[in-house]
C-alpha positions in Angstrom: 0.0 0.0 0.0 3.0 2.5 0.5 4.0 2.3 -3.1 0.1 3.3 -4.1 0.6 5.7 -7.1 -1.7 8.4 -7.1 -3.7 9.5 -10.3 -3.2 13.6 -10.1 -5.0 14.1 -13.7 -8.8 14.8 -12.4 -9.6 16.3 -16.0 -12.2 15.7 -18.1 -12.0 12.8 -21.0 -14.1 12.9 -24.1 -15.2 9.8 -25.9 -17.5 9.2 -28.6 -19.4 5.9 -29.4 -21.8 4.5 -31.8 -23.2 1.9 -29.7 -26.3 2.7 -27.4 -25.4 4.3 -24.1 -27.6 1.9 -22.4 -24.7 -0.5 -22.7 -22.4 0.9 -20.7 -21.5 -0.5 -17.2 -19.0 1.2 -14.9 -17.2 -0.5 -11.9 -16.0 1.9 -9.0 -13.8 0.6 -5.9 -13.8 3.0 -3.0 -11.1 2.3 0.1 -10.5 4.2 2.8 -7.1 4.5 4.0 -6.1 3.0 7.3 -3.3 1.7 9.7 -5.6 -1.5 9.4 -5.0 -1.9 6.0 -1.1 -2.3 6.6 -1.4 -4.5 9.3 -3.3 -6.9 7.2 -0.6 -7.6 4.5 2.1 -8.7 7.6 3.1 -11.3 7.8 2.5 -13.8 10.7 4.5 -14.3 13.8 6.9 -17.6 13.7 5.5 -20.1 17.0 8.2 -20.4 19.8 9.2 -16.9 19.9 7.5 -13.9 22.8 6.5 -12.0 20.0 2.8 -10.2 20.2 0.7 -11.8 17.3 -0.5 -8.5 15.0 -3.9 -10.3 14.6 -4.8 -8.7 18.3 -4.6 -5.2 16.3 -7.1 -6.2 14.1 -10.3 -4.4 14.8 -13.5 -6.7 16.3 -16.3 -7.4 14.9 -19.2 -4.9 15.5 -22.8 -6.2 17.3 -24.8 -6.2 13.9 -22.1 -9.0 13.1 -20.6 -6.8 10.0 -16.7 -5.7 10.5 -15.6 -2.3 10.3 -13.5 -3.0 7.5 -16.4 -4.1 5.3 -17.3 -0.2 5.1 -13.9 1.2 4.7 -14.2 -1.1 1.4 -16.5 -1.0 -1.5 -17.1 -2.3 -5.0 -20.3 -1.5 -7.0 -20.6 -2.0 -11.3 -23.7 0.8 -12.1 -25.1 0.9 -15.2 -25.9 4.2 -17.1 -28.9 5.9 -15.2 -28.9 3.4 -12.8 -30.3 4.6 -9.4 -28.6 3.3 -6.4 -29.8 5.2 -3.3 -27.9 6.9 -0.1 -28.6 6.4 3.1 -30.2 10.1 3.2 -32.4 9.1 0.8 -33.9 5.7 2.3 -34.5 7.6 5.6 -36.2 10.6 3.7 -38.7 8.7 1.4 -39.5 6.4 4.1 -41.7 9.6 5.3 -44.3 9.7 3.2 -45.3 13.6 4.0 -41.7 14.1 2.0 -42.6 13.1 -0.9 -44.1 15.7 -3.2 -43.5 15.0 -7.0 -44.5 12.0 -8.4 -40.8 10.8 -8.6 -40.8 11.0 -4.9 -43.4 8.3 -4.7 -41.8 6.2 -7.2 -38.5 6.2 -4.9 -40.5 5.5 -2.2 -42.0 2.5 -3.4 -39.0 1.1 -5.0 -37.1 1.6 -1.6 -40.3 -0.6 0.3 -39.3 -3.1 -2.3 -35.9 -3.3 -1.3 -36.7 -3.4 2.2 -38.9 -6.2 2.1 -36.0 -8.0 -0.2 -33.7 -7.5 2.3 -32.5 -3.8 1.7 -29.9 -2.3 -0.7 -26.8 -3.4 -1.2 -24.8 -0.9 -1.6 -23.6 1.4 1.8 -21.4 4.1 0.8 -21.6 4.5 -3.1 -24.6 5.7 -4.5 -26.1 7.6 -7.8 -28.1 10.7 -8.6 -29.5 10.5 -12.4 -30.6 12.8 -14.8 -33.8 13.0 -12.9 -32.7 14.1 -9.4 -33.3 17.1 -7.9 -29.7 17.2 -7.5 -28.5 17.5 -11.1 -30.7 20.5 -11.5 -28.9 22.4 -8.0 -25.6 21.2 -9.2 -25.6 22.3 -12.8 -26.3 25.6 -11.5 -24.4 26.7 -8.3 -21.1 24.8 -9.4 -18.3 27.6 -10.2 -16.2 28.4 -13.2 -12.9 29.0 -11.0 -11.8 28.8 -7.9 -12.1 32.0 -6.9 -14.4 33.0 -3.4 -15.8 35.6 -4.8 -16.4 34.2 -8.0 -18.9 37.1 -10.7 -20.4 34.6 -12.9 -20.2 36.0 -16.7 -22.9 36.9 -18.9 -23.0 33.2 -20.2 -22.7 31.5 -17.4 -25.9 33.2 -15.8 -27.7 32.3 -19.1 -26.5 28.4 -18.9 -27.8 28.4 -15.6 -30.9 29.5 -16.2 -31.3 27.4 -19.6 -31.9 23.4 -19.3 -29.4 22.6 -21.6 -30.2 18.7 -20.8 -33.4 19.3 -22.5 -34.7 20.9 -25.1 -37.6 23.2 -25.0 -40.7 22.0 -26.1 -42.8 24.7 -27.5 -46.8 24.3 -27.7 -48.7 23.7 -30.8 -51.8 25.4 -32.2 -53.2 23.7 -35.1 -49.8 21.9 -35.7 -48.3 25.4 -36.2 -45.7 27.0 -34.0 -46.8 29.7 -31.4 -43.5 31.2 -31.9 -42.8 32.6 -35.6 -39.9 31.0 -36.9 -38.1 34.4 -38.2 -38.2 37.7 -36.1 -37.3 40.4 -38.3 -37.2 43.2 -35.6 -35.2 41.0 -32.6 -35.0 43.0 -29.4 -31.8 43.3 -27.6 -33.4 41.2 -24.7 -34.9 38.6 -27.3 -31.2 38.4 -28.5 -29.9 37.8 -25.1 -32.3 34.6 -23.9 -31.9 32.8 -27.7 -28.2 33.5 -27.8 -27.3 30.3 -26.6 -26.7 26.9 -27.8 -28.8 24.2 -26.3 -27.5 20.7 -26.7 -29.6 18.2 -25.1 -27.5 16.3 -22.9 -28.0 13.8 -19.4 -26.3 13.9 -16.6 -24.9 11.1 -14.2 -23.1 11.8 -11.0 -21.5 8.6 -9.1 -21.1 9.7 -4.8 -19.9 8.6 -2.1 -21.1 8.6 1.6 -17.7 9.5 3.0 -19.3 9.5 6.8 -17.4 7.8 10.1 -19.0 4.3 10.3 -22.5 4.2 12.3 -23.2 7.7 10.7 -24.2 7.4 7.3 -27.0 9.6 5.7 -25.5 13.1 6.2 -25.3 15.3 3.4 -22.0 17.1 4.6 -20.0 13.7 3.4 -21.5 12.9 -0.1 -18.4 13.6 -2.4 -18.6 13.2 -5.8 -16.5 10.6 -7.2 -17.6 10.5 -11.2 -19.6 12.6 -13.4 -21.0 11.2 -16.8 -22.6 13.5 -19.3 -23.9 11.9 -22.8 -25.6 14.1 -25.5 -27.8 12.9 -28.6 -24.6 12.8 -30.6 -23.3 9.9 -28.8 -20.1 11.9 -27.3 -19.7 10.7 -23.3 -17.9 13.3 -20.8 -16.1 11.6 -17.8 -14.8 13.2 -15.4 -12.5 12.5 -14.1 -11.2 9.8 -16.9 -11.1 6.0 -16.5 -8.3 4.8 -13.9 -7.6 2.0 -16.5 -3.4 1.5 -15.9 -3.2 4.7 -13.9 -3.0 4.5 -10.4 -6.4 5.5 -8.0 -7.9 8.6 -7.3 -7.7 10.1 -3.8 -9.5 11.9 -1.7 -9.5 13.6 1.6 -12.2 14.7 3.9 -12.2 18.0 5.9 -13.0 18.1 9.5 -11.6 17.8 12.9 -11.0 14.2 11.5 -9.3 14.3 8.7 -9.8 10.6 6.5 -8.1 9.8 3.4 -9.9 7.8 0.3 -8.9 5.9 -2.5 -11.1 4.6 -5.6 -10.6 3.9 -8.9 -13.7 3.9 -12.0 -12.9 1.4 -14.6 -15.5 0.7 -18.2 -16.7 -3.1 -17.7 -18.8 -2.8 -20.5 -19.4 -5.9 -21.9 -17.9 -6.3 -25.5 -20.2 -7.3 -28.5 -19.9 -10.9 -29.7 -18.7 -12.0 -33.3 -22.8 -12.7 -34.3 -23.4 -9.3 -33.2 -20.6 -7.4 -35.1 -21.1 -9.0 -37.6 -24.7 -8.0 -37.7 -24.1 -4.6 -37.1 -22.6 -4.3 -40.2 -24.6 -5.5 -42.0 -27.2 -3.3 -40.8 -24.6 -0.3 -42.0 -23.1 -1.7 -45.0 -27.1 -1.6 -46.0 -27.6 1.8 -44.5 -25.2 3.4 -46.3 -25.9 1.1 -49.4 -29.6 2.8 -49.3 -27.7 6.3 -48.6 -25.5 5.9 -51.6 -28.7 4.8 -54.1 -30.6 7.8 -52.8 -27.4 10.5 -54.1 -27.0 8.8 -57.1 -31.1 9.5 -57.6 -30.4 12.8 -57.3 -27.3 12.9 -59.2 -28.6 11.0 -62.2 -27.4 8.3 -64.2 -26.8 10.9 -67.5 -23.4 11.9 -67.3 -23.0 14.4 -70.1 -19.7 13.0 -72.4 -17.2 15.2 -74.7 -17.5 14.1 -78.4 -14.5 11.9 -79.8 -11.3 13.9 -80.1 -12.5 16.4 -78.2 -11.2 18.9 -74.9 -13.4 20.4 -73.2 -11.6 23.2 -70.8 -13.6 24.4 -67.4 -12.1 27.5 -65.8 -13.0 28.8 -62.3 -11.2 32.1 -62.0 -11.1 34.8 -59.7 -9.9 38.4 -60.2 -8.4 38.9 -56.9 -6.5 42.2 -56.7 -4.4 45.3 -58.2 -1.7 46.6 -57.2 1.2 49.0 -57.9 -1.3 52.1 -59.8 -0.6 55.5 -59.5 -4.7 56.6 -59.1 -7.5 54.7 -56.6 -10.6 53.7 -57.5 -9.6 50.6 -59.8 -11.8 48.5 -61.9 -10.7 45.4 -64.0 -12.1 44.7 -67.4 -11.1 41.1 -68.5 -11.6 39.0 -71.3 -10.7 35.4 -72.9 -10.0 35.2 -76.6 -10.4 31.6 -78.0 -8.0 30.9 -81.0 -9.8 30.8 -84.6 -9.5 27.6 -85.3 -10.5 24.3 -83.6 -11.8 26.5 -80.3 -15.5 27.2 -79.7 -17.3 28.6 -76.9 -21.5 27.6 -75.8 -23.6 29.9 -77.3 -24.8 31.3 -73.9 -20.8 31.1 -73.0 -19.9 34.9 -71.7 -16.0 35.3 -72.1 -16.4 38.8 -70.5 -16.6 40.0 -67.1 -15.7 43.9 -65.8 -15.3 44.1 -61.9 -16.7 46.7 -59.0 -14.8 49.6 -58.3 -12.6 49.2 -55.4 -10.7 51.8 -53.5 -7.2 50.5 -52.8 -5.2 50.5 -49.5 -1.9 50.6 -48.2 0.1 47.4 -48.2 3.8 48.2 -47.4 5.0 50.9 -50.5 1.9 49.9 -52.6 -1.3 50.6 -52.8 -3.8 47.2 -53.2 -7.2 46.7 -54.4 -9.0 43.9 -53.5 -11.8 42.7 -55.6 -12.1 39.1 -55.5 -14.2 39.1 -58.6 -15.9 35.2 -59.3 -15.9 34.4 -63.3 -16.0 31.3 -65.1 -16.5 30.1 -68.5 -16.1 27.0 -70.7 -14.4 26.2 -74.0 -13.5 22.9 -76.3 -11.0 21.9 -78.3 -12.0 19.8 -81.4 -9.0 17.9 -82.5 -8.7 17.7 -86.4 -5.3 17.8 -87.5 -3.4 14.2 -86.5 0.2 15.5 -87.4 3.0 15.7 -85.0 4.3 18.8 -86.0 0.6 20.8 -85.1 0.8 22.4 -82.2 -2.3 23.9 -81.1 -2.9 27.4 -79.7 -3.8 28.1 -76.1 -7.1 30.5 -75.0 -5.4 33.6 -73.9 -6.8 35.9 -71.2 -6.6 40.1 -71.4 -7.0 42.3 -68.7 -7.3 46.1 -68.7 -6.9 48.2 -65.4 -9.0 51.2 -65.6 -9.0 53.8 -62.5 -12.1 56.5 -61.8 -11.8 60.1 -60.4 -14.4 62.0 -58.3 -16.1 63.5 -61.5 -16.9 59.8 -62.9 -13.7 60.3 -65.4 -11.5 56.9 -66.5 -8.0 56.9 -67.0 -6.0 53.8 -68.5 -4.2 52.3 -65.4 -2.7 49.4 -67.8 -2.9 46.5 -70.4 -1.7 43.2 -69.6 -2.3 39.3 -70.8 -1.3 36.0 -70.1 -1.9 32.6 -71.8 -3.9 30.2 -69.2 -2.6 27.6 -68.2 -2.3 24.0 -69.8 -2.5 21.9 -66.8 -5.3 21.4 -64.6 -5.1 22.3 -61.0 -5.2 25.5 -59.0 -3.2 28.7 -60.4 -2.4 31.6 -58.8 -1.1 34.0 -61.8 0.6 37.6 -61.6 0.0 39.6 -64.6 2.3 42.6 -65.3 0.8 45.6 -66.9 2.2 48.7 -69.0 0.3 51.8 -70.5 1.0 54.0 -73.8 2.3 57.2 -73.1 3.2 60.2 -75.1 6.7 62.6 -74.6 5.8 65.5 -73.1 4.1 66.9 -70.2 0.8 68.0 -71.7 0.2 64.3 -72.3 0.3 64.1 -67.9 -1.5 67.2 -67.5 -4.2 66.8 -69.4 -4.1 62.8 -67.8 -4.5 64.7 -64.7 -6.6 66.8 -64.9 -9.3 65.9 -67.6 -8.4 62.5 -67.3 -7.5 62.2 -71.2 -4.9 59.2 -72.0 -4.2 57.5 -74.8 -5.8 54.3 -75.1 -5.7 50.9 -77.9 -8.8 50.5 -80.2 -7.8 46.6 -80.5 -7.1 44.9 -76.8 -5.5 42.1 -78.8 -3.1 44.1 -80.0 -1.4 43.7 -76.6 -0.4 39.8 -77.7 -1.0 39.1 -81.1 -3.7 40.7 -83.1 -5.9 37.9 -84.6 -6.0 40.5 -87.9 -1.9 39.7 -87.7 -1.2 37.6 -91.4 2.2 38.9 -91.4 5.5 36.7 -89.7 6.9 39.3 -88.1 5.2 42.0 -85.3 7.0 45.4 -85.1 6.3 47.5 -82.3 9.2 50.0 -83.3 8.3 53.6 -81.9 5.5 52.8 -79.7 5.8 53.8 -76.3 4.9 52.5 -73.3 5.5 53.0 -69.1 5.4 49.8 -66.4 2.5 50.3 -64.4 1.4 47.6 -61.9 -0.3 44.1 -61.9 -2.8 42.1 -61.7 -3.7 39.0 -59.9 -5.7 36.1 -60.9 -6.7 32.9 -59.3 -7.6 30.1 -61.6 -8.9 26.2 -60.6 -8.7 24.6 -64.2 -10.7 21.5 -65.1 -10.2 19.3 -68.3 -12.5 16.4 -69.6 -11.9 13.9 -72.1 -12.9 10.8 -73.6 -9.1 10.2 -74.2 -8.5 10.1 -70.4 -10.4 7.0 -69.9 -10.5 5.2 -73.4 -8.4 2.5 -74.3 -8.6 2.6 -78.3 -7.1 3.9 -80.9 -8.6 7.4 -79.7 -6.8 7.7 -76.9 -3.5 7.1 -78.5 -4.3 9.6 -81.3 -5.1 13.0 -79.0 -2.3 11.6 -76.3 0.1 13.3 -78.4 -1.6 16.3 -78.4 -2.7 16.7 -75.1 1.2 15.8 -73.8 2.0 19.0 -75.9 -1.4 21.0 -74.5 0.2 20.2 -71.2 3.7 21.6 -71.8 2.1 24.1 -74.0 2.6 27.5 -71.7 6.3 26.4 -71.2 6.8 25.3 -74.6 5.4 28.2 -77.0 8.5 30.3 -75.3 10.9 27.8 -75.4 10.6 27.0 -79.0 10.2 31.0 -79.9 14.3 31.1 -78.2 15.4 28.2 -79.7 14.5 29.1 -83.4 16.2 32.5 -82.6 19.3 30.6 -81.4 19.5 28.2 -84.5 19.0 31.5 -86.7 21.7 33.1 -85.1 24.1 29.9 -85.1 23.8 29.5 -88.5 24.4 32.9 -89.6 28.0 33.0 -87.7 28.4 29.6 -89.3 27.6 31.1 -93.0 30.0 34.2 -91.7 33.0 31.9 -91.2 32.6 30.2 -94.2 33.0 33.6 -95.9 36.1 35.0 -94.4 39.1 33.7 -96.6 41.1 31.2 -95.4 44.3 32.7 -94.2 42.7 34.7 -91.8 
């Protein structure tokens, strides 16, 4: 007993079970503490020698024939709601002017019973349940801290006051609410009483009588030894926890004499056998058998299907801000331009979108505007032309950062473009900007102050004009300024029979969609690398030229 191991963690444990509460069985051992309970485990003294036998220590037996040990030692198994009754109680319900409710005569009759069956078994460890007139006093004088002078907070006043074991159950008029079910004009009081979440949940507290022997029945020694708390969500508080491998709880009583208690609360549910497990899932393979039938009823069986050898491309995008302008007051028109061939659009397909105006804000040197703009449109891609050397075009996306004064006036804030991207996923894309500008400071002033500026009558001329027949694109003598950028956020889907196909099909548009994938990578790769063949075999051609003894 000296090498006892107390358990000092007297938290609360959480644990959540499927199986009905109704199951659950608890065992609790409660020991008091004594020189007794060393003497016992001594061993005995050897015959032949004047020693004092330690047996003549050992307390007697009392008159009603029970030894005083037998109530320093206890062991109960309770079952969940299970009412075992205190000595206080027996004695009070045998008066039959103390019982009031009609729970006060059904204890009184069940404790009869057990009197004519040859009274209760158990001495010290008793129950309150949900019912008792204890859980309600408990719940609502028990204190957040520890503190004497404890102010109990706004919530705490309204969980007190609210039966959060049990849900309110409003009356019915014609099988219609009395309450209304929206309030459109809530008063600060109304807010204050529905303010507050009502789980149902029941209560189970586990005592002891902690009395000197003889003198049971006085409410000064009940202690509480466990509390249980289940809610409709199957999720059971214990507090404190399980002793399971950890050593007992203990517990000392106040007084001029001061006692000292040991127990420990172990689960002794009983676990379900094979035939029953094996039951029970059946019962939820079928459950969620009927669950899974009842989405796919309201998914539908018509799964719509890209043609053969085609792509179709789903974009998700958001515009979500600007920064780096020189005026406030920013506003984002955006569009997507589809290449000419093999590229269509739904007719109802809007490739389009302008965003609200948005005042920016300080963000380190820059000034940001947030817009978070939702857009989304849909495009497919028709392969039609099976040679390797085609390399298809890309949808590319233009952007135009426009910035309003205080007399409704526009300026040009910037042009920008990017080609989306070729691989499905989540993008996060950063699109620089630049503006025309003219030499000269009239060009600013009248910028400034009429909010004149010059401006392209072709947005596509920003990436290639689709009017471009030419091979080569001068831009010689126009000029421009870096302004800011633009960000985009884009969640890119792509369906295709190829992806799931095992014929000829998917072998045939593999090719292509390996180069679709590397296509935003590739377009300026191969751009550098024809410039680098052209320039290595010019100096090739220029060698050749030179005469030979040089």
């Amino acid at each position: 007993m000296a090498e006892t191991v107390w358990s000092t963690d007297t938290g609360e444990a959480v644990y959540r079970s499927r199986d009905p509460v109704r199951n659950l069985r608890l065992r609790v051992h409660l020991q008091r503490i004594t020189s007794s309970n060393f003497l016992r485990y001594q061993p005995a003294a050897q015959p032949g020698k004047d020693l004092i036998d330690l047996a003549t220590f050992r307390p007697h037996p009392t008159a009603s024939g029970h030894r005083s040990e037998e109530e320093e030692e206890e062991e109960v198994v309770i079952g969940w709601q299970e009412k075992l009754f205190s000595q206080f109680e027996v004695d009070l319900y045998r008066n039959e002017a103390a019982c009031q409710s009609p729970l006060d005569h059904q204890y009184r009759q069940e404790i009869l019973k057990l009197e004519d069956s040859g009274g209760r078994k158990n001495r010290r460890i008793f129950t309150y349940t949900d019912s008792d007139r204890y859980t309600n006093v408990e719940e609502h004088c028990q204190k957040m801290t520890t503190a004497a002078r404890e102010v109990p907070s706004f919530l705490v006043e309204r969980m007190a006051n609210v039966r959060r074991r049990r849900q309110d159950r409003r009356g019915m008029e014609g099988g219609i609410l009395k309450s209304r079910i929206v309030t459109w004009e809530p008063s600060e009081e109304f807010v204050r009483n529905n303010h507050v979440i009502n789980t149902p949940l029941q209560t189970m507290y586990i005592m002891a009588d902690l009395g000197p022997s003889g003198k049971l029945g006085y409410k000064k020694s009940e202690h509480v030894l466990c509390t249980l708390k289940v809610d409709s969500n199957g999720v059971i508080t214990v507090k404190p926890d399980f002793t399971g491998l950890k050593g007992p709880y203990r517990m000392e009583t106040e007084g001029e004499k001061q006692e000292l208690w040991k127990y420990t609360v172990d689960n002794v549910s009983s676990l379900a056998q094979p035939e029953e497990e094996e039951r029970e899932q059946r019962v939820f393979k079928d459950l969620y058998g009927r669950h899974k039938e009842y989405l796919s009823s309201l998914v539908g069986t018509d799964f719509e299907m890209t043609s053969p050898g085609a792509l179709r491309l789903f974009v998700n995008g958001e515009v979500v801000s600007a920064q780096g302008y020189e005026y406030d007051n920013l506003y984002v028109h955006f569009f997507v331009e589809l290449p000419t061939t093999n590229w269509s659009s739904p007719a109802f397909q809007q490739l389009s979108g302008i965003t609200q105006t948005c005042a920016t804000k300080s963000l380190g040197m820059d000034k940001v505007a947030y817009f978070s703009y939702p857009f989304t449109f849909e495009a497919s891609f028709l392969h039609e032309d099976e040679s390797a050397d085609a390399l298809p075009e890309w949808p590319v996306l233009y952007c135009e950062v426009l910035s309003l004064d205080f007399w409704r006036r526009y300026r040009v804030e910037g042009y920008g473009v990017v080609v989306l991207p070729a691989t499905p996923g989540s993008h996060t894309l950063t699109v620089p900007t630049w503006r025309p500008m003219e030499l000269g400071t009239g060009a600013e002033l009248r910028r400034f102050f009429i909010g004149g500026s010059l401006e392209l009558e072709d947005l596509s001329y920003v990436w290639i004009p689709g009017t471009f027949k030419g091979e080569r694109l001068s831009r010689f003598g126009f000029r421009t300024e870096t302004t800011g950028c633009v960000t985009f956020r884009l969640h890119c889907l792509q369906q295709s029979r190829a992806f799931v196909e095992s014929s000829s099909l998917r072998k045939r548009m593999q090719s292509v969609l390996d180069r679709l994938e590397g296509f935003s990578q590739q377009s300026s790769v191969r751009s550098v690398l024809e410039a680098f063949r052209r320039a290595r075999r010019r100096m090739q051609e220029a060698r050749e030229s030179l005469p030979q003894d040089l």
